[in-house]
C-alpha positions in Angstrom: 0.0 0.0 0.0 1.0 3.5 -1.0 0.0 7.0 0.4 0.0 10.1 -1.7 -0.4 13.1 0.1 -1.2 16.4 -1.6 0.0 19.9 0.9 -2.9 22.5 0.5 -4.8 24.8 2.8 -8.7 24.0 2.9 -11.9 25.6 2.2 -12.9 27.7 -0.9 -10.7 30.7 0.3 -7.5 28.8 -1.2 -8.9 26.1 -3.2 -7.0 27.8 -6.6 -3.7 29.2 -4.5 -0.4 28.4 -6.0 0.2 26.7 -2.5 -2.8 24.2 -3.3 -1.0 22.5 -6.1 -0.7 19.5 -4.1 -4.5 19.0 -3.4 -5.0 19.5 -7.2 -2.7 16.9 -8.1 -4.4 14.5 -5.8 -8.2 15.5 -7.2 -7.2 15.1 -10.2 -5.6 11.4 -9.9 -8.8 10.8 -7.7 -11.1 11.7 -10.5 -9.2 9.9 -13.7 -8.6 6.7 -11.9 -12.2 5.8 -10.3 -11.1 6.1 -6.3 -13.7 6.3 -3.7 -15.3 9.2 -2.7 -13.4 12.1 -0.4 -14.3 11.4 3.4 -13.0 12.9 6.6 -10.5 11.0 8.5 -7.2 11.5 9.7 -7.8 15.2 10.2 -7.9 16.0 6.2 -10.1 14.1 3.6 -9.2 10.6 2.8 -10.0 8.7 -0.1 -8.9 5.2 -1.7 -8.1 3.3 -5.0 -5.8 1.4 -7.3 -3.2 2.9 -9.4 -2.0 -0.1 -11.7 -1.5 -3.3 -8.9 -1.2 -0.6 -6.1 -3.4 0.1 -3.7 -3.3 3.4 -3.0 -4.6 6.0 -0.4 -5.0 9.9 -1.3 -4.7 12.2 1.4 -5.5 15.6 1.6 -4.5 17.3 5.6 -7.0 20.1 7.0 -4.8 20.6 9.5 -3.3 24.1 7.2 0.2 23.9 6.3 1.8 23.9 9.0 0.5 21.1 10.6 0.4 18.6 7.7 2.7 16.5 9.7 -0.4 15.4 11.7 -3.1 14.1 9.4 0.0 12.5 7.9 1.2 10.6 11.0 -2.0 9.5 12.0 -2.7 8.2 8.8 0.6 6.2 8.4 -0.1 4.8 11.9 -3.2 3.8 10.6 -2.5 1.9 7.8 1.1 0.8 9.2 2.4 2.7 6.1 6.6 3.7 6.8 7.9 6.8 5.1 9.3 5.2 2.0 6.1 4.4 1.0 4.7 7.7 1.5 5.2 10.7 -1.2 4.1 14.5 -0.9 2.8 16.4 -3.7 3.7 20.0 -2.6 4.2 23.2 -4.7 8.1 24.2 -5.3 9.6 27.7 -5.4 12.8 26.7 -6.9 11.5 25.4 -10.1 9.9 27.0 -13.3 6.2 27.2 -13.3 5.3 23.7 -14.8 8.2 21.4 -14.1 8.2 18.6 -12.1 10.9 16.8 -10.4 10.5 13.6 -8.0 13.2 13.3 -4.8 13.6 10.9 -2.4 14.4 11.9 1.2 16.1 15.5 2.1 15.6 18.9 3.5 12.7 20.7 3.5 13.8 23.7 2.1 11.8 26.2 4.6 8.4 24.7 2.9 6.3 24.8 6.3 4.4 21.8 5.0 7.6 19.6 4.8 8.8 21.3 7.9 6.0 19.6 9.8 6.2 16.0 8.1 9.6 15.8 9.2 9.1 16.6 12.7 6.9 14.1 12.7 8.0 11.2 10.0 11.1 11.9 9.5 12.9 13.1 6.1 13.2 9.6 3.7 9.8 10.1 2.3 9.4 10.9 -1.3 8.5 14.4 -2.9 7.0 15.2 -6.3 8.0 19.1 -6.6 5.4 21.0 -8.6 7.5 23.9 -10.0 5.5 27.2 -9.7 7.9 29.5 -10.2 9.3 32.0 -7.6 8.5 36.3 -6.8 11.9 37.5 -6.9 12.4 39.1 -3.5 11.5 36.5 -0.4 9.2 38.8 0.9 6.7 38.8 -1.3 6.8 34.7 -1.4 3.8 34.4 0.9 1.4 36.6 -1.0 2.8 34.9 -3.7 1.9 32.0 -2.9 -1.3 32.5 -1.4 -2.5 33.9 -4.3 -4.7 32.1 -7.0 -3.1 30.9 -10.3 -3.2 33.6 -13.4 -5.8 33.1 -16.2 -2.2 32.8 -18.3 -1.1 29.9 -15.8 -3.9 27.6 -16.6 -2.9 25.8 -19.7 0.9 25.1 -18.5 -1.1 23.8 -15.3 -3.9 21.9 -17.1 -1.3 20.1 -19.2 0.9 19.7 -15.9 -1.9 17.9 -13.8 -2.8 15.7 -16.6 0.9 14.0 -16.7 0.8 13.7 -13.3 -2.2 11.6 -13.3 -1.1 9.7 -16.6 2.3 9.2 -15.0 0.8 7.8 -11.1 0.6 4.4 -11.9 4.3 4.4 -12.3 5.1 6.4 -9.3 3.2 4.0 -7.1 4.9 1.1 -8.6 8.2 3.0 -7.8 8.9 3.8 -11.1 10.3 7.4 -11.3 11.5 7.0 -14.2 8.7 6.1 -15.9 6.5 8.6 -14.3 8.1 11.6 -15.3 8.4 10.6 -18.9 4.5 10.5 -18.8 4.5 14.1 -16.8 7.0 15.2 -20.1 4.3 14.0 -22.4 1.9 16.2 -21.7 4.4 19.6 -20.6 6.7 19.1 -23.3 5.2 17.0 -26.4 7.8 15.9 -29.1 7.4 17.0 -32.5 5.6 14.7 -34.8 8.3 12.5 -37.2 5.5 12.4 -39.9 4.5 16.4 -40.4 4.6 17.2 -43.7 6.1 20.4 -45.0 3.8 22.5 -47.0 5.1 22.7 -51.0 7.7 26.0 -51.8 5.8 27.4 -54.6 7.8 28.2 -57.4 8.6 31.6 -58.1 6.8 33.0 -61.4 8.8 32.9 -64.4 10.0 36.5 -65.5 7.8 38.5 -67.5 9.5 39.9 -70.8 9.7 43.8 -71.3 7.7 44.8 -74.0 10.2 45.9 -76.8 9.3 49.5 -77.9 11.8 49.8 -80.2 10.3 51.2 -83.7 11.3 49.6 -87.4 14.5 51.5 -88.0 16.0 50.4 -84.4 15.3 47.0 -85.1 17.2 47.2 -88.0 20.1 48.9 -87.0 20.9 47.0 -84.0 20.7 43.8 -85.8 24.6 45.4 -87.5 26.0 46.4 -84.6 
């Protein structure tokens, strides 16, 4: 048994924040691969499913960010998951809007949703970094953050969301690899081998001048 866990704030007030990227990746998994419905336990909303020959169990903390660590400990202890079978979808300052990278163990990197996981699992559980790109100045990174995606974001995270749940079934079989070739698939799409180039038209023949030379011309030039 796996358990994916998405780092969010709840209710509607942050529902489309940059720092709810997590619970997006995890709604949208829920929805393309038929789990359960979403229901309370573990002090965040819980719900369950296969991915491939996984069982696996979404978790979404309500605990706010800072307390993630929580809802994730008691729902480890719960299901006697250890933190190599758990990984955390959380959003990523460090990396360009739209990439993805997946980690295993490490710092937290001042993310206050890490921060509490590892006081309370440690730090060898896995990561998916959700790249959203970062303010410039450090103190603007919490506005930043808590601030809903642009109109302009949307496709780069439509297309972002969609590998992610393409690419899950790998990443609970372990497969890292695998997974974020399926994530690239949908970001970055490889030219097709078989596009054909539009014909070069020709350019028109030239077009002969007129000769306006009169009868006695003609003849002259002919004994030059």
């Amino acid at each position: 048994m796996k358990l994916f866990v998405g780092l969010g704030n709840p209710g509607a007030k942050y529902a489309g924040n940059r720092h709810n990227i997590g619970f997006m990746a995890l709604d949208r998994i829920a929805a393309d691969h038929g789990f359960a419905p979403w229901r309370r336990a573990f002090q965040g909303l819980v719900a369950e499913g296969r991915l491939g020959a996984d069982k696996v169990v979404l978790l979404k903390p309500e605990t706010f960010m800072n307390l993630s660590g929580q809802s994730v400990r008691a729902a480890a202890d719960f299901y006697k998951i250890g933190p190599e079978a758990i990984t955390v979808f959380h959003d990523e300052l460090d990396l360009a809007p739209g990439k993805c990278r997946v980690k295993q163990g490490g710092g937290h990197a001042g993310h206050n949703g890490l921060r509490s996981i590892h006081a309370h699992m440690g730090e060898a559980y896995g990561r998916v970094r959700l790249g959203i790109g970062h303010p410039g100045h450090k103190d603007a990174v919490a506005g930043y953050v808590l601030h809903d995606f642009a109109k302009a974001d949307q496709d780069w995270l439509d297309d972002l969301l969609r590998g992610i749940s393409d690419g899950a079934p790998a990443l609970a079989d372990g497969d890292g690899a695998r997974f974020m070739n399926a994530v690239a698939l949908r970001t970055a799409p490889p030219r097709s081998s078989t596009t054909v180039e539009k014909p070069v038209k020709p350019a028109p023949a030239p077009v002969a001048e007129p000769d306006t030379r009169n009868p006695m011309q003609k003849l002259l030039d002919r004994f030059k």
